[in-house]
N, C-alpha and C positions, 0 to 999 in steps of 0.2 A: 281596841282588841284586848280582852282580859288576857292574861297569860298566868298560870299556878307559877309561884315563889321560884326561883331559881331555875327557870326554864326560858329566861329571853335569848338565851343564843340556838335556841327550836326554830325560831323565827328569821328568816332574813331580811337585811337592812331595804330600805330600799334603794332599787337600782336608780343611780345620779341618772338626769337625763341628760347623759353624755354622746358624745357619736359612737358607733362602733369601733371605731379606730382604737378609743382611748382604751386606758391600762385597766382590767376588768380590778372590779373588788377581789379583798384578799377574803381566803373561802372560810369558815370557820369548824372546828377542829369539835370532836367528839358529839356532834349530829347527823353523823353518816357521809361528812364531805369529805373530802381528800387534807390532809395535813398539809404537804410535802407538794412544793413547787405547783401553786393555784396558777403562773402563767401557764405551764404544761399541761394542764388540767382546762384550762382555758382553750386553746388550742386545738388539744385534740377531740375534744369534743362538738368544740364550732365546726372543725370541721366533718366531723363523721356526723353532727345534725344540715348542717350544709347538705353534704348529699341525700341526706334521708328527703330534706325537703324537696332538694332539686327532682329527686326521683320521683318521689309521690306527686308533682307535678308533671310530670313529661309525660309518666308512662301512659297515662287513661287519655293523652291529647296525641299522641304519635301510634303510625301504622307501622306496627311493628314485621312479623311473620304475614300478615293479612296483605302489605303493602300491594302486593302483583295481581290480587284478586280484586277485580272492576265492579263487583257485584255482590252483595251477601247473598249465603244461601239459607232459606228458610228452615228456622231451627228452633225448639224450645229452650231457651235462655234459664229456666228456672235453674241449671246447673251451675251457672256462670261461669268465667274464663280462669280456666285453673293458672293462666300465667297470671294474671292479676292479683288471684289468692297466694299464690304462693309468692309474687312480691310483696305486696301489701302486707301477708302475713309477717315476713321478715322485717317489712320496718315495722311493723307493729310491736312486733316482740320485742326490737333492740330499743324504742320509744319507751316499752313497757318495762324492761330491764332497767333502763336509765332512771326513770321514775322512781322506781323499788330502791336501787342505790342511794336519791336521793329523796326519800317519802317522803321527810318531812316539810321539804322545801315545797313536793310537788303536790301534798295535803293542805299546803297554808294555798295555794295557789286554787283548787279545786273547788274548794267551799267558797269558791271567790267568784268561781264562774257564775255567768248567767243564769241564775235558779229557773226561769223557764225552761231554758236549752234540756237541763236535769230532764224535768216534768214531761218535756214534749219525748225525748229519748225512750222516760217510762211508760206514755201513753203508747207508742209505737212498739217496746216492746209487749205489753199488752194485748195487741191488736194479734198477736202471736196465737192466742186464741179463737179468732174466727178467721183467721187466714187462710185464704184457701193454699195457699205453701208456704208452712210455718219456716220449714227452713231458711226458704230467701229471704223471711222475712228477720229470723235470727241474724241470719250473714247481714243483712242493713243494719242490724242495729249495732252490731261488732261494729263494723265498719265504721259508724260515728262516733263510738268510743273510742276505735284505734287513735282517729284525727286528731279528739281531744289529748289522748295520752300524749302526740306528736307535738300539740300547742303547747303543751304540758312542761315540756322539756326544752321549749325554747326560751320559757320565763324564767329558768335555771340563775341565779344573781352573777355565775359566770360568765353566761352566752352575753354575746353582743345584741345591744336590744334593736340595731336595726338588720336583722341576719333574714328574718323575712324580706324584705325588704328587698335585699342584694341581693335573696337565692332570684326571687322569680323575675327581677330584674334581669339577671344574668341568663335563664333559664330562658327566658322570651325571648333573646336576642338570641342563644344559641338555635332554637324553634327557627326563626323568621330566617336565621342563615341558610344554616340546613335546606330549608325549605327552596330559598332562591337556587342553592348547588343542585336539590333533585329536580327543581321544574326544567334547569337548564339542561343537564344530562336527559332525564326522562319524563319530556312532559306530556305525554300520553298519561302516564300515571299520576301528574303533581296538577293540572288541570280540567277544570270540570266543564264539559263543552257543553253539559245539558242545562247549564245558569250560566250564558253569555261567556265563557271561557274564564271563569273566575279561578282565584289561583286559590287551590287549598295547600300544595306542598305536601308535607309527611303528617299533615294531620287528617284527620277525616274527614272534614268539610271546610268547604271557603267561612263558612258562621263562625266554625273553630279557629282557623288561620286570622279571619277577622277581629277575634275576641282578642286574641294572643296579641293584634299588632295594637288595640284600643289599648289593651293594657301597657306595653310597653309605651307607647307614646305619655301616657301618664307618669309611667316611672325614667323616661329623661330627663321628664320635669323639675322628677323629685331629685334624680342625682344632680342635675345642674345646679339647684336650690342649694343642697348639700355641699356643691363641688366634690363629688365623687369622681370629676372627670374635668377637664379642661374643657375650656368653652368652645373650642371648635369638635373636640370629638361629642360633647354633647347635642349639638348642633346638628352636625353629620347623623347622631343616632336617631333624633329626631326625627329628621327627613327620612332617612331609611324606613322607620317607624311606619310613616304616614304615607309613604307609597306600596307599602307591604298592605296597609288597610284601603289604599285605596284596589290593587288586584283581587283585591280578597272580592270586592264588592258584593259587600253586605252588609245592608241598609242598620241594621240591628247594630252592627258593630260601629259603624261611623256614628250613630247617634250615641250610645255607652259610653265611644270617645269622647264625645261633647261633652258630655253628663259628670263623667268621671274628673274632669278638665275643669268644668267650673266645681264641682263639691272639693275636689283639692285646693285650688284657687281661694274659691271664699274663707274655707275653714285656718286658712295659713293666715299669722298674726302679722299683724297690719301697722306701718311703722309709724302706729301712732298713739297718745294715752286712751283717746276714745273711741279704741277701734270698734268696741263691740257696741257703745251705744251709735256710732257709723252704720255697722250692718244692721241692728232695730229700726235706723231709719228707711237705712235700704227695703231691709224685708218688708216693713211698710209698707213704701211706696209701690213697692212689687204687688202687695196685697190689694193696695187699691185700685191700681190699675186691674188687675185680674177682674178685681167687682163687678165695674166700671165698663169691660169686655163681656161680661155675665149681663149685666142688666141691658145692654144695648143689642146681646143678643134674641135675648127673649123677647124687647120691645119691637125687633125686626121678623119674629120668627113665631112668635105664639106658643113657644115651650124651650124647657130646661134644653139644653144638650146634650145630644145620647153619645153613645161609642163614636160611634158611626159622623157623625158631624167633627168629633175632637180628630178620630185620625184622618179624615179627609185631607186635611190642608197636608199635614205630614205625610202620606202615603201621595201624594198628589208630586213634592219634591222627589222620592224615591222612584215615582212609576211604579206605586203598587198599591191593591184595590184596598178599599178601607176594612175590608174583613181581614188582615194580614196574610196576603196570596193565599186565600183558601181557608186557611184556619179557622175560619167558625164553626165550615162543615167538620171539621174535626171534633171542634167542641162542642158542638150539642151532640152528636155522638156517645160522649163520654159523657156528658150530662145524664142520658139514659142508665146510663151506669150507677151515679152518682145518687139518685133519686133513689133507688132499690138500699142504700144502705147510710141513708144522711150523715147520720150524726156518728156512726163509728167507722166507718171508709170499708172497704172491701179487705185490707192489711194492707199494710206498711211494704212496698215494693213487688208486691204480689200482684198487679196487673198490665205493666210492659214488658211482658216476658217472653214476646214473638208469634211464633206460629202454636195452636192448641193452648194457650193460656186463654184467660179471661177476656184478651181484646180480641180474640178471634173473628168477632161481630165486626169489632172496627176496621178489621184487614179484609172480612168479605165485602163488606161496603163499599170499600174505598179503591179497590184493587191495586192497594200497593202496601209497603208494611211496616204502618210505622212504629217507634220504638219510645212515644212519648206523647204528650196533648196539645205541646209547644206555649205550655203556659204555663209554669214552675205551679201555682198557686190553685192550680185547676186539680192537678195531679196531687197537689198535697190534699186537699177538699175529698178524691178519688179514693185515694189509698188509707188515710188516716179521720174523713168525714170532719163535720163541721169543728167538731173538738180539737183534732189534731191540726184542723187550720189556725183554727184560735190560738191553740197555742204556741204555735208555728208565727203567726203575728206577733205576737207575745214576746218571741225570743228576740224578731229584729225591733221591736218597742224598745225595748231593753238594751237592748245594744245601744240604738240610737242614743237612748240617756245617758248612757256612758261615753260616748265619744263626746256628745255634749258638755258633758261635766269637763272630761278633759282638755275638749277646745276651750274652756273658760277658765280653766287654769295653764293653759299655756304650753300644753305638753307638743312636743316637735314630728311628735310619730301620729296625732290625730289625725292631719290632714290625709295624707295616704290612706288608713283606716276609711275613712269618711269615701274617697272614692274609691276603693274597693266597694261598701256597701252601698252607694250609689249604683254602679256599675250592676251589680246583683239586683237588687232591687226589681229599677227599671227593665233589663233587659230577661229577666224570667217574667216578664208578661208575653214575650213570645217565645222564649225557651224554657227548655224544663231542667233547672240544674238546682235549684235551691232544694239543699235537703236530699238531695240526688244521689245514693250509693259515694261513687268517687270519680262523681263528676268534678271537672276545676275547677269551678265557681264553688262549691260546695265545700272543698278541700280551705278554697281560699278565704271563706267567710268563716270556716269553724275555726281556723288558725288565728282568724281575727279577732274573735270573738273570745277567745284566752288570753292573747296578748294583753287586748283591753282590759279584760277583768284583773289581771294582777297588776298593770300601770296605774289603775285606778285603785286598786289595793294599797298601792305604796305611794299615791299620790295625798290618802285619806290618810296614812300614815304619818307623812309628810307634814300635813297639815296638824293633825291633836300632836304631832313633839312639839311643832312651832307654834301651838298654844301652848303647850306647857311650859314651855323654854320664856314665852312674855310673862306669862302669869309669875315664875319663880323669879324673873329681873325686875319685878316688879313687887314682891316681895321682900326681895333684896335690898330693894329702894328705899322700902319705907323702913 
């Protein structure tokens, strides 16, 4: 990184990868940080982004005023919900505040993110232009800037770098409680009789209560690993975990679990010198087998394998049809959609907007009303056409390469990353949260997606001192 003549304290050190427990760096003085007592400064701050996070989590997954009402009623959405703007708008501000306090910290951090994330945000707003409701379409793209300013401020060289981490840790477990206390008090309202009595709780579907418990069971994992917790309460959290996922019963979510389960697993460093040429063999061996299953299909069957054969066996364990209960008729639906405007989408969040918006077709079709395509990547293709999927692929390429880099340099915070965007991933082939307003998936990948990029900022960092530092001992030498 160049830096002009007497400007290296613009720059912060990078953060040791230490646990959060440990004693933050001390802050440095006349770049807009605080002088004066960095543990107080430390503190209060972890925790007022603590709750920013905890809240920008909770609130878009819990029933809040809605809770008593069994039914939506049919309404044009293009307004959106003023209690969410005006929360959202609040932590955006204080996120945005904090930022401007510390620019230049949260500037070195920015130019750091994900240059597609940038590109695809521009193309979307963009799309502002043939929108048929530019405003929802403005409000989305605020809305992924606010997220970023939030990641923003947690890369801060004060915050604790596993503060993510804890919030939503903590956050799911207060969800899945909660949850258990209303279904028991009032389970007319915390139970869904129309999908086998599945338990949603205080969120608004058993899918969501399911996601919430997939996630938590990955992060016992991580605190055990850590020892954030002694072995019997992590234990107990565990189980509690996986019986929350199991009421939820939702086939989506038990498999994310999985998913989420091994990409942490694999990505975590391995107690030994050749771990990584270990997993090259593994993934091999994985590779040929797959072949191996590919060629003995085609030699049985007389062609490639379509959708339809891959989720068979899977849908087969779940008891459910291999079009995912219905969802194709959904999505050619929207494909009619789709066709009318290829390559530049219809705008950026301007067609699940309810009754009288653009899916109006798909609500008389179908008579019932849905609020999505239940396939994240369908709805990005929709909204932002084939470019903005591009570059929508683009972003999580990109990411991937960095969590990459970092699992190969050893960093302790990759493997969580990694299933987070596993979990993402896979399960927006049948839900639609990637890129999604302030869905939690969407909240949970853009948070990630900053983390990474300034870990990997200071990792690169990391690395040209400690060639400079051999080069000079080595000059020394001679």
């Amino acid at each position: 990184m160049n830096m002009p003549p007497g400007s290296q304290s613009a720059y912060p050190a990078p953060r040791a990868p230490v646990s959060s427990s440990a004693q933050p760096a001390t802050v440095l003085q006349g770049q807009g940080e605080p002088a004066a007592n960095p543990r107080q400064a430390w503190s209060v701050l972890s925790l007022l982004l603590l709750i920013l996070v905890a809240c920008a989590i909770t609130i878009p997954l819990v029933r809040t005023s809605d809770f008593f009402i069994m039914e939506q009623q049919p309404a044009n959405f293009s307004q959106g919900s003023a209690r969410l703007q005006l929360t959202f708008g609040l932590i955006f501000a204080i996120a945005g505040v904090i930022c401007l306090r510390y620019s230049k910290l949260a500037w070195d951090t920015a130019r750091h993110v994900n240059i597609m994330l940038w590109l695809f945000l521009l193309w979307c707003l963009l799309s502002v232009a043939w929108s048929p409701y530019p405003i929802v379409t403005i409000k989305r793209v605020v809305q992924q800037v606010g997220l970023v300013l939030l990641g923003l401020t947690l890369t801060l060289p004060f915050v604790p770098r596993h503060l993510l981490e804890r919030a939503v840790w903590w956050t799911s477990m207060i969800i899945l409680v909660a949850s258990v206390l209303v279904t028991l008090v009032l389970p007319q309202m915390s139970i869904d009789t129309v999908h086998g009595y599945a338990w949603r709780g205080i969120t608004w579907h058993k899918n969501t209560l399911g996601g919430i418990a997939a996630l938590s069971v990955v992060l016992w994992l991580v605190a055990l690993s850590r020892r954030w917790c002694t072995p019997m309460v992590g234990i107990f959290g565990l189980l509690f975990s996986v019986i929350m996922l199991a009421l939820a019963k939702s086939s989506t979510a038990m498999l994310t679990a999985g998913i989420g389960i091994t990409a942490w697993g694999l990505s975590r460093p391995l107690p030994i010198a050749s771990e990584y040429h270990l997993r090259s063999i593994i993934l091999l061996a994985l590779t040929m087998v797959a072949s191996l299953g590919l060629l003995v299909f085609v030699l049985f069957n007389g062609h490639l394998p379509t959708f339809a054969d891959l989720a068979a066996p899977v849908a087969a364990i779940f008891r459910k049809s291999p079009d995912l209960t219905g969802r194709s008729d959904l999505w050619m639906l929207v494909m009619q959609n789709v066709r009318q405007h290829l390559w530049t989408g219809i705008g950026y969040g301007a067609f699940w907007l309810n009754v009288g918006s653009p899916s109006q077709y798909v609500i008389d079709a179908l008579h019932w009303i849905p609020l999505q395509a239940h396939n994240g990547y369908l709805d990005l293709l929709n909204e932002t056409g084939v470019i903005g999927l591009s570059l929508a692929i683009g972003v999580l390429l990109f990411h991937a390469g960095s969590l990459l880099r970092l699992t190969l340099g050893g960093s302790d915070t990759a493997p969580f990353h990694w299933a987070i965007f596993a979990i993402i991933v896979i399960s927006n082939l049948s839900e639609s949260q990637i890129f999604n307003g302030l869905m939690f998936q969407n909240i949970l990948l853009l948070l990630s997606i900053v983390l990474v990029a300034r870990e990997r900022a200071d990792m690169h960092k990391q690395q040209v001192l400690s060639a400079l530092a051999s080069l000079k001992t080595q000059d020394t030498a001679r």
